[in-house]
C-alpha positions in Angstrom: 0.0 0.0 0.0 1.2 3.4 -0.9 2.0 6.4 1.6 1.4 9.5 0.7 4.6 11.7 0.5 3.0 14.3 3.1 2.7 11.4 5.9 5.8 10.3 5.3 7.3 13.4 6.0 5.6 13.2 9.5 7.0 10.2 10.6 10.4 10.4 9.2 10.6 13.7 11.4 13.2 14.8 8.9 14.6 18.5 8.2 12.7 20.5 5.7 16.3 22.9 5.4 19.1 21.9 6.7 22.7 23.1 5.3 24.6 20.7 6.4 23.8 19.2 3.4 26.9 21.3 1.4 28.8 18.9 2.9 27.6 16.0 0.7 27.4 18.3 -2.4 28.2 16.0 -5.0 31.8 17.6 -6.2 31.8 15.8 -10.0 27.9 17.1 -10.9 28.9 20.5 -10.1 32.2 20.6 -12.1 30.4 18.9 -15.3 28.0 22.0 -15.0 30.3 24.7 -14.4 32.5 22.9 -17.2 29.2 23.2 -19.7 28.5 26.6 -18.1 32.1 28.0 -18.8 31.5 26.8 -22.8 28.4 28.4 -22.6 29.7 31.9 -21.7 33.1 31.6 -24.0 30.4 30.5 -27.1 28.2 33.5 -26.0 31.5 36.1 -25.9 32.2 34.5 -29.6 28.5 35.2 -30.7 28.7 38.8 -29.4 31.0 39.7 -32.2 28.7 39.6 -34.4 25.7 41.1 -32.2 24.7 44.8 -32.1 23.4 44.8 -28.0 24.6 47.6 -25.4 24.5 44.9 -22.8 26.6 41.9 -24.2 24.6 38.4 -23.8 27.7 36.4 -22.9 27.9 39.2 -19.4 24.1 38.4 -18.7 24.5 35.0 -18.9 28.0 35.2 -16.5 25.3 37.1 -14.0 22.5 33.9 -14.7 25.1 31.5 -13.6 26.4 32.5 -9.9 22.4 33.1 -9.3 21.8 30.1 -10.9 24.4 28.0 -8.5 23.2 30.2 -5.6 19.4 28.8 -6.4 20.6 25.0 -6.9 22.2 25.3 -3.1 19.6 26.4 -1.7 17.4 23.3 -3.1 19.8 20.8 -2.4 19.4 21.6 1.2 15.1 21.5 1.0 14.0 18.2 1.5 12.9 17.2 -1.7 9.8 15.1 -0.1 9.4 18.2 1.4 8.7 19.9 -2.2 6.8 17.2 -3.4 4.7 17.5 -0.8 3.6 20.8 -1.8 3.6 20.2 -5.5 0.2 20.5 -6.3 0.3 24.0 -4.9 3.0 24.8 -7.5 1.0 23.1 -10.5 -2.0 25.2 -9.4 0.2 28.6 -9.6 1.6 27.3 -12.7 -1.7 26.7 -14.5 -3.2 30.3 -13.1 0.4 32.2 -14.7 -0.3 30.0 -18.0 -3.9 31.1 -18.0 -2.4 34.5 -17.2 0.1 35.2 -19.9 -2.8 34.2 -22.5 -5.0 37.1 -21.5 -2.5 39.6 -20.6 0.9 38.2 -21.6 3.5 40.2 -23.3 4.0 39.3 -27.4 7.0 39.6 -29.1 7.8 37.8 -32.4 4.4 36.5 -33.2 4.1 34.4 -30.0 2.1 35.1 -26.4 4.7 33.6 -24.0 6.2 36.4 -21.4 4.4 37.7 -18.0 5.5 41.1 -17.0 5.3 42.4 -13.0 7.1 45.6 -12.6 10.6 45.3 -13.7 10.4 41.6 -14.0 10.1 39.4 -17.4 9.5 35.8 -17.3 8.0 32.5 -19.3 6.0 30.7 -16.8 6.2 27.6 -19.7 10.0 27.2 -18.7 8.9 26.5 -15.0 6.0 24.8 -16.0 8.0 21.7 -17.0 9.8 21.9 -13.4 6.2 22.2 -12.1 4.9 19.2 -13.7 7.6 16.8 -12.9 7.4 17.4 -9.0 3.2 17.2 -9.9 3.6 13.8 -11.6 6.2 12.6 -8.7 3.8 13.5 -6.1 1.1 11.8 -8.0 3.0 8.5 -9.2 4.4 8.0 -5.9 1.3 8.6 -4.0 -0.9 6.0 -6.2 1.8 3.5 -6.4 0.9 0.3 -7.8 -2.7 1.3 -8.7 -0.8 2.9 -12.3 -1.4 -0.2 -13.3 -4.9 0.3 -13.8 -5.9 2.1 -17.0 -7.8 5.0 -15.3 -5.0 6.4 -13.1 -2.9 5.3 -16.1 -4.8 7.6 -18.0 -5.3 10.6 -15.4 -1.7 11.0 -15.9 -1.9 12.4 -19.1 -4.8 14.8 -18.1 -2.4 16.2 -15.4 0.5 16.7 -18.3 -2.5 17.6 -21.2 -3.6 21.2 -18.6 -0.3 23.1 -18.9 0.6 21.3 -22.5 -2.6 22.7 -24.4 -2.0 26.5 -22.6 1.2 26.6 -23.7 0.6 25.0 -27.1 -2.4 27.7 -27.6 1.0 30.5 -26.9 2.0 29.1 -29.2 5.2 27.2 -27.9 5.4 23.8 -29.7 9.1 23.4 -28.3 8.0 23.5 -25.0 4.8 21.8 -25.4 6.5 19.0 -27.1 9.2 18.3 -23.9 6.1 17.5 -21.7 5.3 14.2 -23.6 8.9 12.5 -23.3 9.0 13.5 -19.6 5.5 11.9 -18.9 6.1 8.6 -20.5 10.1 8.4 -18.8 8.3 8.7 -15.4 5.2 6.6 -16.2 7.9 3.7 -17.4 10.2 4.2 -13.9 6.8 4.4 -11.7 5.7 0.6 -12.9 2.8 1.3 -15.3 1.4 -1.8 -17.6 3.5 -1.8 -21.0 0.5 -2.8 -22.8 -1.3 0.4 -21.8 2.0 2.4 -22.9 2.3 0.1 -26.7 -1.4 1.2 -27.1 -0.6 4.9 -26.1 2.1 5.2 -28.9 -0.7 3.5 -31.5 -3.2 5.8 -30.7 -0.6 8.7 -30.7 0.3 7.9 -34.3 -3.3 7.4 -35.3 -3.9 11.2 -34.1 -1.1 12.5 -36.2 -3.4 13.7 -38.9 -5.7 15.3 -36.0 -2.2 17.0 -34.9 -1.5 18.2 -38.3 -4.6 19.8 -39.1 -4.0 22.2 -35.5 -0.8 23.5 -36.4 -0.2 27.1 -37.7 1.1 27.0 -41.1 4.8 28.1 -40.4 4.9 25.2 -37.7 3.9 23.1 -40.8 6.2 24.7 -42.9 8.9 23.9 -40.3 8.7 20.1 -40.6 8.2 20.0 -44.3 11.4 21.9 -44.5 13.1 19.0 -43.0 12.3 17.1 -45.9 13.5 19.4 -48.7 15.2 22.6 -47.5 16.1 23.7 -50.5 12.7 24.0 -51.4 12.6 27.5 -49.5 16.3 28.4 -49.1 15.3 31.7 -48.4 12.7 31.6 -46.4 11.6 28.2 -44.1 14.8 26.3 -45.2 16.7 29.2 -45.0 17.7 28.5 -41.4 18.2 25.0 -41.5 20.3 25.1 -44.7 22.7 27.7 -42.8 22.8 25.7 -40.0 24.1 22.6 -41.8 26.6 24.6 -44.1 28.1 26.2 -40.6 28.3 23.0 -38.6 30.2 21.5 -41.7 32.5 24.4 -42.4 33.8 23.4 -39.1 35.3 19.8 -40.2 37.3 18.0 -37.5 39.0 20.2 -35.5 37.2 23.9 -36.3 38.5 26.8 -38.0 39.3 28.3 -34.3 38.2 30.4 -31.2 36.6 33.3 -32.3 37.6 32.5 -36.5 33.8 31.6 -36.8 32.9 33.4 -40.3 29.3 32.3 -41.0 28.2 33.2 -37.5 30.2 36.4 -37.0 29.3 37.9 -40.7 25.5 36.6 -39.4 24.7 34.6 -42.3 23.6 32.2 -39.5 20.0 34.0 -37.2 19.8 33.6 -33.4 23.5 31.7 -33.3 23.5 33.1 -29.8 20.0 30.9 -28.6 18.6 28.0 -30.9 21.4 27.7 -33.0 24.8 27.9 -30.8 25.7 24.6 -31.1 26.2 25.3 -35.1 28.7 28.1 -33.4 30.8 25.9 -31.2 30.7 23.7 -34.3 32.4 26.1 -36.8 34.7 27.1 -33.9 35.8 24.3 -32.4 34.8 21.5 -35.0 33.8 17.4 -34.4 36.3 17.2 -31.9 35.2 20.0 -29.6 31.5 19.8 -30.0 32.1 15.4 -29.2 34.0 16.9 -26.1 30.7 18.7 -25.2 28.2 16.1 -26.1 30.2 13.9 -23.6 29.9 16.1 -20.7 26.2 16.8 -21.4 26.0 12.4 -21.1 28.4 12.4 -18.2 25.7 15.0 -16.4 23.0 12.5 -17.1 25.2 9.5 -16.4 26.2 10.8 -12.9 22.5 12.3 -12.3 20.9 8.7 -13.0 23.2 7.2 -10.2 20.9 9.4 -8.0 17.8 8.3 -9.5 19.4 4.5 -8.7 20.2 5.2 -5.1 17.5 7.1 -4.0 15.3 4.8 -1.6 12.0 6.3 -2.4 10.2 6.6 -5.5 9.4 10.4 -5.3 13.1 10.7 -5.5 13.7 8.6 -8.3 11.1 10.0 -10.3 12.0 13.5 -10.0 15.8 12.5 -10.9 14.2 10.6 -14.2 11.8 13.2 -15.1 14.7 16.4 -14.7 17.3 13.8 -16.8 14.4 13.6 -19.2 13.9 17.4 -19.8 17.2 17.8 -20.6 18.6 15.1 -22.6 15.4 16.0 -24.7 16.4 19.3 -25.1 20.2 18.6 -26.0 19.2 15.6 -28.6 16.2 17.8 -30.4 18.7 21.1 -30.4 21.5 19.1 -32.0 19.4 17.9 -34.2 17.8 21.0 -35.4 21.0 21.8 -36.2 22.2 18.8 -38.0 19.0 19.2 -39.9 17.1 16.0 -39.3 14.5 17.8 -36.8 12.1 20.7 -37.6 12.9 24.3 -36.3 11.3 24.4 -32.7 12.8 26.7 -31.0 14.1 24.1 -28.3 17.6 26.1 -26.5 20.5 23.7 -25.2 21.0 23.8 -22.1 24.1 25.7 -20.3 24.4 27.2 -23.6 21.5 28.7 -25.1 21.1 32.5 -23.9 17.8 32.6 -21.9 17.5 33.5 -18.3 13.9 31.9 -17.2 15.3 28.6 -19.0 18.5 28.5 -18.0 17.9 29.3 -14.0 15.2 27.0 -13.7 17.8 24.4 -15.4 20.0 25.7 -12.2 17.2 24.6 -10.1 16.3 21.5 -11.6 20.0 20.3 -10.8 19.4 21.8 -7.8 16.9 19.1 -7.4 18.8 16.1 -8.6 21.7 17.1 -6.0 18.8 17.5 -3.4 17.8 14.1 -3.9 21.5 12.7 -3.7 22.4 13.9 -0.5 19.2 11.6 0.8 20.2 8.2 0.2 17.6 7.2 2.4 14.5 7.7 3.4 15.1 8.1 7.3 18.0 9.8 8.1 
């Protein structure tokens, strides 16, 4: 019989906050993100040279990452049952801000996505998907074994479908799209029936058509280019094809720091967010961008072992769900790039300028380091 996480907490009479904690930090976890941070803000100094902004982006994103580090401290020493606890409290908050920014949100570029409050300017989207893995963890963890049964199977994906259609509706089919990887990851760790998740993907593939028919015709346009770039070279293909020409000028070992000439004589759009892998490509070349593939799977490598040791399922789950996220953010960025994925808009993390998505990226390793200083459940 499950336990809901909130009882638990009573009788493990743990320590909601405790910083002893930064004792246990987990040394390698942090390097491997201040190693992927570092590349980030050397990639971003590079992009600047070719970037008209009275603020440079690589000196806001040096400013994101001490906060950012600051913010994953102070989560590692929360209790993470402690969060769980109270995450249908932040689901509820989410849902209201998601609500929010489609009646009064701030447009730029076509899209609905920011909330402004005074001097502050956020996308609740990016901490929507924090939001919903702490949501499902509290919810997979408190039904337990009944997942197996095809209702609570299914009331899963009503909980993921709330914030997914808002934020699809923005429209933000990057961010929409992360929500569905990280749902069936957890559903898989949490010990739901494989049958119910081989008819899932059927039924998914059947709706394809119904999926088609709701996008916006540049979203359209997007995947079609995928097949035939060239078809529009200068206007859908157009970033895809300069992509793929910058990543290739790189060859094995790059032309060199700061030698980039398709980014820095901007043949190459928004080489400082989407597309700054195809920067660090022409820079540093195969070698350099393998060198950073590797430390974005040693980061889920070392975060799993977490997920592995972690006695309770809550813990597990939120470990799974955060490694999720990410690694589907680094494999569908790399492959816009390459060109085998439509244009989504989908930043890499560590990399990507961004400040709502890369601090709550802070906080979700925040969480993961959280979870592995609580190897078990009673202290």
């Amino acid at each position: 019989m499950s336990v809901p996480v909130s009882k638990k907490l009573m009788s493990a009479n743990i320590k909601i906050f405790d910083l002893g904690n930064l004792r246990q930090t987990d040394w390698v976890l942090l390097l491997i993100i201040t190693l992927l941070a570092t590349v980030g803000v050397l990639t971003l100094f590079s992009a600047n040279r070719s970037l008209a902004d009275t603020a440079p982006y690589y000196m806001k994103q040096l400013t994101f990452f001490p906060v950012g580090v600051i913010l994953a401290l102070a989560i590692m020493c929360i209790d993470y049952r402690f969060l769980v606890s109270l995450a249908p409290v932040f689901y509820g908050m989410l849902i209201i801000l998601l609500i929010a920014v489609l009646l009064f949100g701030d447009e730029a570029k076509g899209a609905q996505r920011w909330l402004v409050i005074g001097p502050i300017r956020f996308q609740p989207s990016e901490q929507s998907k924090l939001a919903l893995i702490f949501m499902l963890s509290w919810y997979l963890s408190t039904i337990g074994s009944k997942i197996e049964r095809l209702p609570y199977f299914l009331l899963t994906f009503v909980i993921t479908a709330i914030p997914m259609v808002l934020i699809f509706k923005q429209p933000n089919l990057g961010t929409a799209a992360t929500m569905g990887p990280i749902t069936i990851a957890m559903l898989y760790v949490a010990g739901c029936r494989r049958l119910h998740l081989f008819g899932l993907f059927t039924l998914g593939g059947a709706a394809l058509p119904v999926l088609w028919s709701i996008m916006k015709p540049y979203q359209r346009e997007r995947v079609m280019t995928i097949l035939d770039p060239a078809s529009d070279a200068l206007g859908s293909g157009y970033h895809t094809i300069q992509s793929m020409i910058t990543v290739g000028s790189g060859g094995l070992s790059g032309k060199g720091y700061l030698e980039g000439t398709q980014t820095y004589l901007s043949y190459l759009p928004e080489h400082h967010t989407d597309f700054i892998f195809s920067l660090l490509a022409e820079e540093w070349g195969f070698i350099g961008s393998s060198i950073v593939v590797l430390l974005f799977l040693l980061l889920f490598f070392r975060s799993m072992m977490a997920a592995r040791t972690s006695q309770d399922m809550a813990g597990s789950l939120l470990v799974v769900g955060i490694v999720t996220l990410l690694a589907f953010h680094v494999f569908v960025n790399i492959a816009i790039t390459l060109g085998i994925a439509p244009v989504t808009g989908i930043p890499l993390p560590f990399l990507s300028y961004g400040r709502s998505f890369y601090l709550t990226t802070m906080m979700a390793m925040g969480v993961v380091l959280s979870v592995n200083t609580r190897k078990s459940f009673f202290d």
